[in-house]
Structure formats: C-alpha cells, structure tokens
N, C-alpha and C positions, 0 to 999 in steps of 0.2 A: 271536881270532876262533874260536867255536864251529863243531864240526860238528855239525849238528844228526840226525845219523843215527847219533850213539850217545848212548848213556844216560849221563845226568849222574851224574859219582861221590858224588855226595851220596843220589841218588836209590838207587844201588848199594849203598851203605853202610847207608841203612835199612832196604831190603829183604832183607839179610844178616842184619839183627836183626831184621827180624819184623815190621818195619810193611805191615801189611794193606794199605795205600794206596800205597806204593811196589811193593812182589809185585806189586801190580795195574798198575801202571803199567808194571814191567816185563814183564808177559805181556800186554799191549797192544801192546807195540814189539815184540816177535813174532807177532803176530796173524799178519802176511800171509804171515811163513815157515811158522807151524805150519796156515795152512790149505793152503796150497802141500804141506807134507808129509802131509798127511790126505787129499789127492785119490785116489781110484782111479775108474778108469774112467769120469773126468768128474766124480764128485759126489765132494764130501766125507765122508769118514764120521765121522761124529760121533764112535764110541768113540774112535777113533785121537787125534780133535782134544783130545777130553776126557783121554786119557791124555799126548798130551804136553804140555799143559799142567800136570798134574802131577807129570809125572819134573819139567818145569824149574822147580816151584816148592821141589822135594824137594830140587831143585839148589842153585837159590839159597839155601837155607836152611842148606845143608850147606859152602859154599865159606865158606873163612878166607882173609883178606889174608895171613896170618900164613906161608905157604907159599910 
C-alpha cells in the first residue's frame, strides 16, 4: 500500500537528473508548504514564494543518493 503524501522514488530519481517534468512535479507537492512559508501578514509574497521555489529546485538538483 502506497502513501500517497510522498513523492514516488522514481519521480525523486528523475528529478535528481534533471528531468524538467519531475522538478515540476516535485515543486507541486510543495506548493501548499512554500505558500504557507511565503505568508506575511496575511498575503503572500511572491518574491519569498519565487525564491524558495528555487533554493528547492537548486536542492534537488544538488542531492546524491550516493551519501
């Protein structure tokens, strides 16, 4: 039985190599945290949201199994 509240290690493993469509798929399944952390004083700010969307794509990118 799957839990469907994490990310398929398949999908994890592409987006470690670079597939466009999986990064995407994984900064989807953070949506609702990185908008939750780009709140201030009721609105979201966009730069914040824009920015950690790309620390976690700089993340993914940079993580090895290999460790």
């Amino acid at each position: 039985m799957r839990n469907k509240k994490l990310i398929p290690f398949e999908v994890i493993q592409k987006a470690v190599a670079g597939e466009p469509e999986a990064i995407d798929a994984v900064l989807r399944h953070y949506t609702a945290h990185i908008k939750y952390l780009s709140m201030y004083k009721g609105h979201i700010n966009d730069y914040t949201q824009d920015r950690l969307k790309a620390r976690l794509a700089e993340a993914i990118l940079k993580f090895r199994f290999d460790r």
